[in-house]
N, C-alpha and C positions, 0 to 999 in steps of 0.2 A: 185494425191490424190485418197483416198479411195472409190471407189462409194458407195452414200449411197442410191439407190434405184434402182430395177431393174425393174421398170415400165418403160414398152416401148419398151423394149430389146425383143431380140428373143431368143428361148432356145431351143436346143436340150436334150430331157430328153430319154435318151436310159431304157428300163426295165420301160416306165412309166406309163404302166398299172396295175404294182405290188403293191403289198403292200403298201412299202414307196412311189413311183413312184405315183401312184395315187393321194397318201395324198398332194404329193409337188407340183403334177399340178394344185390341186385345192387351195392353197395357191398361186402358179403364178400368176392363176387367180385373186384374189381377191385382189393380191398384183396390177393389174394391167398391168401388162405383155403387150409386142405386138402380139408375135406369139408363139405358143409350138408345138415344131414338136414331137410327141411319136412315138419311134421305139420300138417294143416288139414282139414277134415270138409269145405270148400267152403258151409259154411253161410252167408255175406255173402261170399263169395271167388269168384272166377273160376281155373280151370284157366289159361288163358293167360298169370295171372301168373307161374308155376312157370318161371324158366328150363331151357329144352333145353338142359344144361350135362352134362358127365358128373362134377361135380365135386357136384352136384345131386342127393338121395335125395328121394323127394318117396313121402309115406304118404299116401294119402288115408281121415283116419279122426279118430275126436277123440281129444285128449291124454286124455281121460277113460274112454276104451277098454279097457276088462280086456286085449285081446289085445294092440292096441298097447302098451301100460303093460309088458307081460311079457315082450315083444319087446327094450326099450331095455336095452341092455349100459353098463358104463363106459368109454366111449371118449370121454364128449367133454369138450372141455375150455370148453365155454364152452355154457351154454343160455339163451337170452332167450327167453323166456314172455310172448308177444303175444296169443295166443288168447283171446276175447273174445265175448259176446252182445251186436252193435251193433244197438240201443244206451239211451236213456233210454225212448224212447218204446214200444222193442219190450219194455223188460224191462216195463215200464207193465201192456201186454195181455198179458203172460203170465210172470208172475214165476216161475213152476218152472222155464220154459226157459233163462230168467236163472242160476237155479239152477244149472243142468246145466250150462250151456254157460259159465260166468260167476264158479262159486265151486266146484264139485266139479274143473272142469278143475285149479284151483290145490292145490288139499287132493291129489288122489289123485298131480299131478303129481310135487308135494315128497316124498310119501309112498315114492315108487316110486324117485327119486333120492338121500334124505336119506343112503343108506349110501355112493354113490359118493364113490369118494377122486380121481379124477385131474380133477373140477371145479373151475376156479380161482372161476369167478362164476356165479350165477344172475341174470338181470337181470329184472323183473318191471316190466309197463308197467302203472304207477298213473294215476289221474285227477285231477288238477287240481282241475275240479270238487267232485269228494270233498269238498275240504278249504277249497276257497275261502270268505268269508264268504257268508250269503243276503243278497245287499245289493241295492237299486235307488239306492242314494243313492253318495254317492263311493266309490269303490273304493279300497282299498291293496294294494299287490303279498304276494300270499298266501308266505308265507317257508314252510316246510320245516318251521319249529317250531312252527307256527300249530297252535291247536286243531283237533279235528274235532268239530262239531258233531254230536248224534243228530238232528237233525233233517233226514234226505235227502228228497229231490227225488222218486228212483226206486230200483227192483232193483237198477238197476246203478249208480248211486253207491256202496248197500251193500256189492255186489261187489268191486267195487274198495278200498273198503275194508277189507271181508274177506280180501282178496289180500296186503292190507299187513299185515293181522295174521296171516296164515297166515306170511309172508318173515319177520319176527322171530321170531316163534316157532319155526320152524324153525330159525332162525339159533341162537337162544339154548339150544333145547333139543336140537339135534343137528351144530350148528357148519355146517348149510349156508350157503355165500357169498354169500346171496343180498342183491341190492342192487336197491333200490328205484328206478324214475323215474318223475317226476309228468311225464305230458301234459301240455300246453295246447290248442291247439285247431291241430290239425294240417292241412294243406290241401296240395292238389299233385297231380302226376301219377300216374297208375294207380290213385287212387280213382274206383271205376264205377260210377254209380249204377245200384240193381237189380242187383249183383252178388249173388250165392247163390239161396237159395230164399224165398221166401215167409214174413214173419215177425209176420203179423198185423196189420200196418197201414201208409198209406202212404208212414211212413217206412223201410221196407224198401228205396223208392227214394230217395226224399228225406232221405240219413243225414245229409248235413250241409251248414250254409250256404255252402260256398266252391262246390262242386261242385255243387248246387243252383243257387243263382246264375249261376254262371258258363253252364251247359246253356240256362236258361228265356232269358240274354239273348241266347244265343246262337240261341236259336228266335224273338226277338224276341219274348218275353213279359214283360209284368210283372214285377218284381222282391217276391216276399212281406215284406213287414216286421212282424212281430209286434209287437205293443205301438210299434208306430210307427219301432221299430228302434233304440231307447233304447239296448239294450243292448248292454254292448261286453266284448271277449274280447280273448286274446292269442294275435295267429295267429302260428304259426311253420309254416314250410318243412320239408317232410317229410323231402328229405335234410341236412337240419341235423338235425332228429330222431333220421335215421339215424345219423349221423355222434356225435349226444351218446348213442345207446346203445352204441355201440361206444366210446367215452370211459370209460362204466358200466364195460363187461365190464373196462375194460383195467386203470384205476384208479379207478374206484368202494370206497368203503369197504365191507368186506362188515358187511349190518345197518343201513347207513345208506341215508338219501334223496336225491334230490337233482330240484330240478324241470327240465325240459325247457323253456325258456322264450325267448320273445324280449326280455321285458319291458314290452313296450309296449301301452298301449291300445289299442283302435282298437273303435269303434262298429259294429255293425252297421249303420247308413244309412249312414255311409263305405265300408266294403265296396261293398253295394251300388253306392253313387256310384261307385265305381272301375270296379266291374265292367262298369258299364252304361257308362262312358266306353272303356274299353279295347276293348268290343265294338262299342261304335258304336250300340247299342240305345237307341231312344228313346222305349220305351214306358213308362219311368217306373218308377213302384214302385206295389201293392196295400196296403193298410195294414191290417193285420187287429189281433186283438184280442191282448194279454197271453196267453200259452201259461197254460193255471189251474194246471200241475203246475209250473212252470218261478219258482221265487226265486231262483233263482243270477242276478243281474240284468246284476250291471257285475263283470265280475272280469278280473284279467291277474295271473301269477304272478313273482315276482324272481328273478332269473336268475344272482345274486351268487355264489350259493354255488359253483353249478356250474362259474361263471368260474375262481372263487378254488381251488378242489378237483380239477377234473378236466379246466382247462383248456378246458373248453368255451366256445365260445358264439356262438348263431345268429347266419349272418353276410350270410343272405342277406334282404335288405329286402322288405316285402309288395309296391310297388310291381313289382318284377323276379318275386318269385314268382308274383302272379297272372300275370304279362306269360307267365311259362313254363308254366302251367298251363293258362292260356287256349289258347296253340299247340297243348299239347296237347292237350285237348277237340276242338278245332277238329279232329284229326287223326284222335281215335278215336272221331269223331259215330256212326259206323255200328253200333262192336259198342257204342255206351254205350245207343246205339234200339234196340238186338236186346237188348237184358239187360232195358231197360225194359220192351219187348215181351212179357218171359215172366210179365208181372206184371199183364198187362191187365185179362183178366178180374179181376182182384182190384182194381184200384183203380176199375174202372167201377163196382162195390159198396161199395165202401168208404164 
């Protein structure tokens, strides 16, 4: 049978000082949890995401680490594999690092766990993008069964890819539990622009459109629209995110996919429009050119399966989400200009 609670359990959350990482510790937490070990290098991650919890082991090192790797014993019963090189544009400038941090963290990780017996799941956070069609022209909702094209974008589409092919293979040649979830385009609190170090270019700060957005209109700048803002994504809410990985760990098929999704369309100059309404900014939008590495044009992923399977699905609407996301920014202006701050030098060159 299905477990339906994971209070009490112990968790290995690799990457879970990040973004999502932080969002799902603090949902373990409140879920009840026994123990949460975080492994994270702080390479795009901030220390202050780590809760002061004593429930809380927090490694500062990468999952790809000979010592760390030698360290992990069989005690837990649940491991989600977040850990990540964010993201298209940094694997772009430096594909080994992609490597490193992006496709060896998966391989060495399964390597190191494939003998443990008391893990019920391994959850691995796939990419959407990956899989989506390259389309500028109408989109269809990318299903679970949908081909993968060889034709990527970047390192880290590959990545992720290859993450999906290490989770089967592992599944089928050593019977690890591992279960897949596809991304969509995640957005929300405790993403911080210029969190970690330096990753070659300047989307090190600028990782992604919500929190981008959301910062410049809150500076009263401009809003950037690429290729005019044509293109549209499907944003979901980070703790619905959280919420559908812990769905994974609980009843996820092990070997099987399932995408993270809200289902819905929504344009990039929508966004925008919203953003710059919600903040009151009325400095418009910049209209720049078609990204030349970026075909993933109009994509959003279906969200059926996950309903019909694991019971999930995103419940909180983008209107409310940015409305929460914005409070936030508005709240953490100071350390989000101190993180940007450590990047100066580098983007006055860039």
């Amino acid at each position: 049978m299905p477990e339906t609670s994971i209070s009490g359990g112990s968790v290995l959350v690799t990457g879970g000082a990040g973004f999502v990482g932080s969002n799902l510790v603090r949902l373990l937490l409140a879920e009840g949890v026994g123990r949460v070990h975080i492994v994270d290098n702080l390479l795009s991650a901030e220390r202050v995401n780590v809760p002061a919890e004593p429930r809380v082991r927090f490694s500062e090192a990468s999952i790809a680490d000979d010592c760390l790797l030698a360290s992990l014993t069989d005690e837990y019963d649940y491991v989600i594999h977040l850990s990540t090189y964010h993201g298209n544009q940094s694997s772009i400038h430096d594909p080994l690092a992609d490597h490193e941090n992006n496709t060896l963290t998966t391989l060495k990780l399964y390597e190191r766990i494939k003998g443990f017996r008391r893990l019920k799941r391994v959850v691995y956070s796939a990419a959407g993008c990956s899989v989506a069609e390259k389309t500028f022209g109408e989109a269809q909702a990318t299903e679970e069964t949908d081909l993968v094209s060889l034709w990527m974008d970047s390192p880290y589409s590959m990545s992720k890819v290859f993450g999906e092919f290490y989770s089967t293979y592992y599944f089928k040649q050593h019977g690890l539990p591992a279960v897949r979830a596809r991304f969509q385009n995640v957005y929300g609190p405790r993403e911080i622009l210029g969190a970690g170090r330096w990753r070659g270019t300047p989307a090190t700060v600028w990782r992604n459109v919500t929190p981008t957005f959301i910062f410049k209109a809150l500076d009263r700048q401009p809003l950037p629209l690429d290729n005019e803002g044509v293109g549209t994504r499907d944003f979901i809410y980070v703790e619905d995110v959280a919420r559908g990985l812990v769905a994974c760990a609980l009843r996820g098929e092990a070997g099987d996919v399932y995408n993270l999704a809200s289902g819905v369309e929504t344009s990039i100059r929508e966004l925008a429009t919203k953003i710059n309404e919600l903040t009151e900014n009325t400095a418009g939008f910049q209209v720049l050119p078609r990204r030349q590495w970026d075909t993933s044009g109009k994509r959003f992923g279906s969200a059926a399966k996950a309903e019909r399977e694991l019971g999930f699905r995103a419940v909180v609407p983008l209107d409310q989400g940015l409305e929460k996301t914005v409070e936030w920014t508005r709240a953490n202006l100071a350390l989000i200009r101190q993180t940007i701050a450590k990047h100066a030098t580098h983007l006055n060159v860039a």
